[in-house]
C-alpha positions in Angstrom: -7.2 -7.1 -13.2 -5.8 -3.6 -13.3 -4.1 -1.7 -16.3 -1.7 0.5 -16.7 -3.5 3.1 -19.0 -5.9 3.2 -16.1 -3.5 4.3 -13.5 -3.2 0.7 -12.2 -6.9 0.8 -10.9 -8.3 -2.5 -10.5 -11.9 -3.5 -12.5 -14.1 -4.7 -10.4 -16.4 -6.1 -12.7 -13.3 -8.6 -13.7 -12.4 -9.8 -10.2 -16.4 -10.1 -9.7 -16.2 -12.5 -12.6 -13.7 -14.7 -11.3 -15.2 -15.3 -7.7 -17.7 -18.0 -8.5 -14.5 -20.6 -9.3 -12.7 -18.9 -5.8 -12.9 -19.6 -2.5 -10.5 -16.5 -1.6 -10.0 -13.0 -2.5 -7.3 -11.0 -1.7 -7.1 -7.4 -2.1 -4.7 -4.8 -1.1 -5.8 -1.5 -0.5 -4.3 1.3 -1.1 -2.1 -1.2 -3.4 1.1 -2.4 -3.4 3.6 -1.2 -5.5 0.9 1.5 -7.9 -0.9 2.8 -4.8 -4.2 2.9 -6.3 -7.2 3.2 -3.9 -10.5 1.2 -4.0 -14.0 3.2 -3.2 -15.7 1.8 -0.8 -18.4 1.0 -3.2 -16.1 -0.8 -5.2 -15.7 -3.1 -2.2 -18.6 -3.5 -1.1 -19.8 -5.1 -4.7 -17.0 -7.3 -4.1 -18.2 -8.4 -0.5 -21.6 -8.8 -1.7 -20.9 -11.4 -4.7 -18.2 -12.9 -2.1 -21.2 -13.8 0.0 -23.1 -14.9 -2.9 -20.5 -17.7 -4.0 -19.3 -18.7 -0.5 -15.6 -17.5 -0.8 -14.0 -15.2 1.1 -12.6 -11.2 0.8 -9.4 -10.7 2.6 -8.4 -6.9 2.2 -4.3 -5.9 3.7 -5.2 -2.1 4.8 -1.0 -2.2 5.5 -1.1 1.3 4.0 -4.7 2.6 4.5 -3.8 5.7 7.0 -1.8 6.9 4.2 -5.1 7.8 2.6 -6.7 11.0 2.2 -9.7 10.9 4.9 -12.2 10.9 2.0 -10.7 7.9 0.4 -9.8 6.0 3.6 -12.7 3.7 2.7 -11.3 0.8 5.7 -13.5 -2.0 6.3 -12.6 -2.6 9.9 -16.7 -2.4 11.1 -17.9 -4.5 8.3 -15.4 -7.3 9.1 -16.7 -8.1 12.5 -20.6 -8.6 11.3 -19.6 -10.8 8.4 -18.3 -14.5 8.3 -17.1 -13.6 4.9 -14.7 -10.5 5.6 -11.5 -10.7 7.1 -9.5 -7.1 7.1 -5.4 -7.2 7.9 -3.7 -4.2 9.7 0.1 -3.8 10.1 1.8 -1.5 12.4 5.1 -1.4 10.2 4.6 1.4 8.0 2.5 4.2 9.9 4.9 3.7 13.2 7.9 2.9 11.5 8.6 0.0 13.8 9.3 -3.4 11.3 11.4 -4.8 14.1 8.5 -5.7 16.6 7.0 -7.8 13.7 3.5 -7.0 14.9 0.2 -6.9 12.9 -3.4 -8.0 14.0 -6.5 -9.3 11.9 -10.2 -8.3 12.3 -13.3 -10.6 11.7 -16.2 -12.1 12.8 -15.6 -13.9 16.2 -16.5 -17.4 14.5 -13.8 -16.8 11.6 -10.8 -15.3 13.8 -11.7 -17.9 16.3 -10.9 -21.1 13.8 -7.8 -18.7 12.9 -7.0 -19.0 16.6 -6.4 -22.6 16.5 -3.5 -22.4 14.1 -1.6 -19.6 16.0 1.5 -21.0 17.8 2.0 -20.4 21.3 4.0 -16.4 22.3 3.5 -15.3 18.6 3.8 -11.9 19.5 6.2 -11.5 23.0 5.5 -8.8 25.7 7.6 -6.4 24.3 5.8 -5.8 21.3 2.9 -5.7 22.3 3.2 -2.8 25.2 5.2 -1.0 21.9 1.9 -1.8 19.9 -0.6 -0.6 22.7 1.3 2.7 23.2 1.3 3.0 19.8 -2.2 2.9 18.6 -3.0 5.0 21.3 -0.7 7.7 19.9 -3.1 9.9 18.6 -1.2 13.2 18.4 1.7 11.5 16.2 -0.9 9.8 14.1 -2.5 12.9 13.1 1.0 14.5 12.8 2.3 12.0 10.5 -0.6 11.9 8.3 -0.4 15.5 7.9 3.2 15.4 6.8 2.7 12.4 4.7 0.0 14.4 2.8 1.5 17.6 2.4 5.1 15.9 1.5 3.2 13.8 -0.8 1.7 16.2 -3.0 4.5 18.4 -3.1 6.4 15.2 -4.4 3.9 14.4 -6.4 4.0 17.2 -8.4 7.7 17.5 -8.8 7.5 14.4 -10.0 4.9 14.7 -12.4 7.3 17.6 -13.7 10.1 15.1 -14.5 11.0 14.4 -17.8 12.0 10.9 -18.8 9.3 9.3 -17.1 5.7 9.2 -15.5 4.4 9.1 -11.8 1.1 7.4 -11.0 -1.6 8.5 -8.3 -1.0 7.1 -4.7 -3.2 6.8 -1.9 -0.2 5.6 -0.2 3.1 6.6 1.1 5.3 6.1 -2.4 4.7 6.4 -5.7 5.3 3.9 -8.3 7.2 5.5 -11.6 8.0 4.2 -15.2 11.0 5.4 -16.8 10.1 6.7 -20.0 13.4 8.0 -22.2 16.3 6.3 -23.8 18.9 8.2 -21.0 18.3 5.7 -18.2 17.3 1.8 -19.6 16.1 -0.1 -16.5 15.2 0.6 -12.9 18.4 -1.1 -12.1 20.4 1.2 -13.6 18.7 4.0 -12.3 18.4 2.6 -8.5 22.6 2.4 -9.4 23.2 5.7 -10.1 20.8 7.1 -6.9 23.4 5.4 -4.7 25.7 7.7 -5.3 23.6 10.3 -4.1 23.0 8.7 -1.1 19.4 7.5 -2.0 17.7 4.1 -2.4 14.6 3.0 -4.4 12.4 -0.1 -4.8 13.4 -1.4 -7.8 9.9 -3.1 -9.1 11.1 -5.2 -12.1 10.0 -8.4 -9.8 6.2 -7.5 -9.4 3.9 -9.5 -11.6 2.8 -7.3 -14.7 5.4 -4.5 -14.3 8.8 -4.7 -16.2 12.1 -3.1 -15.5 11.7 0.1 -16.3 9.2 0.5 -13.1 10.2 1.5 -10.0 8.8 3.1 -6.2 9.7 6.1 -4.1 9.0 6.7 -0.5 7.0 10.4 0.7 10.4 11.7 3.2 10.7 14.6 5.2 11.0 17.4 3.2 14.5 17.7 3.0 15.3 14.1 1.6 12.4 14.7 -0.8 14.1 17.8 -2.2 17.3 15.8 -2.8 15.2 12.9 -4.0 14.0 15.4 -7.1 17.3 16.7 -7.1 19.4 13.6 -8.2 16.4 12.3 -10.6 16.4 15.4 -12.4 19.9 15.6 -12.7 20.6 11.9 -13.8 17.1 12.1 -15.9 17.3 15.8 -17.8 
C-alpha cells in the first residue's frame, strides 16, 4: 500500500482496489510510524468508493494537529453526514496527558449510536473528562504548541536530513521515522543502545509491518533536547 521510495505515501488507487472484498477501512492520518499525510482528495476518493461497496472508512486523526494547516485535511464535518465515515480523535499526544486514557469518535448519529450499545458502563470517569473539557478548550496552548511543534520540527528536520549514515522521511506529524543507512551502526537496536547513554530514548521500529531493523522514530522536543538529540546521532553516526 505505501513504498518506501515514495516517502511511505500510501496509493490510493491500490487501497481503492481492495474495498470491493472489505467491509472496513482503516487509515491513519498523518501515519503511524512514517508520518506521511493524506490530501484530502485522496480521502475523499476513498469515502466515495467506500460508499459505493457498503464498507466502511475509519480514519485515527491521533496526530492530525501536528499538521501544517494546509495539510490538516481532518474529516471531522464529513463524518457526521455520512453512515459510512467514522473519524477517531485522541487527546494523548497534543495534551500530553496518556494517563486519563481519554479519546472520543465522531459519526453519523445512527452509526455512533449502535457503537453506544457496546460501551460499558463509567468508561471514561469524572476526572478525565473535566481534564478533557478544559483541555479542548485550551486554545492559547493549542496554538502555542503547534507553533513550537512546527518550528522545532523543521529545524530537526533539517539537521537530520544533514546526517550522514542514514535518511529522514517527511512528517506531517510530531516524529520522524529514519533508516540507518552505513555499516557504523547495524540495527535500530543498537543504536536506541548507545542513545542511552546519552540520556535519550527512541522508538525502535523493527516490529512495524514492512519496516526492518535498521528503522527507527524520533520525537519533535523542545529545542534544547533536540540539539542534544543531533548531538549524540552525529557523534555515534559520523
Amino acid at each position: 500500500m505505501s513504498r518506501e521510495k515514495n516517502d511511505f505515501r500510501i496509493d490510493i488507487s491500490e487501497v481503492i482496489s481492495h474495498i470491493p472484498t472489505a467491509d472496513l477501512v482503516f487509515l491513519c492520518n498523518p501515519n503511524n510510524p512514517t508520518g506521511a499525510v493524506l490530501e484530502r482528495r485522496e480521502i475523499l476518493s476513498l469515502l466515495n468508493e467506500c460508499k459505493r461497496c457498503k464498507a466502511t472508512l475509519v480514519i485515527d486523526e491521533a496526530f492530525i494537529d501536528f499538521a501544517a494547516p494546509e495539510k490538516r485535511s481532518s474529516m471531522l464535518a464529513e463524518s457526521v453526514k455520512t453512515r459510512n465515515l467514522l473519524v477517531l480523535r485522541s487527546l494523548t499526544k497534543l495534551f500530553v496527558v496518556p494517563g486519563i486514557r481519554v479519546g472520543y469518535a465522531v459519526g453519523h448519529k445512527e452509526t455512533i449510536g449502535k457503537l453506544s450499545i457496546y460501551t460499558y458502563p463509567w468508561n471514561v470517569n469524572t476526572m478525565a473528562q473535566i481534564i478533557a473539557e478544559d483541555a479542548i478548550n485550551d486554545k492559547s496552548y493549542i496554538a502555542r504548541t503547534q507553533r513550537i511543534v512546527s518550528e522545532e520540527g523543521a529545524y530537526l528536520y533539517e539537521n537530520l536530513k544533514r546526517m550522514k549514515g542514514m535518511t529522514v522521511y517527511p512528517s506531517g506529524a510530531n516524529f520522524f521515522l529514519c533508516k540507518l543507512m552505513g555499516r557504523r551502526v547495524k540495527s535500530a537496536a543498537v543504536l536506541d543502545k548507545k542513545l542511552v547513554n546519552h540520556g535519550i530514548l527512541i522508538r525502535n521500529c523493527g516490529n512495524f509491518r514492512g519496516l526492518n531493523n535498521r528503522f527507527f522514530r524520533v520525537a519533535v522536543r523542545a529545542h534544547m533536547e533536540n540539539m542534544e538529540l543531533i548531538s549524540a546521532l552525529r557523534t555515534i553516526l559520523e
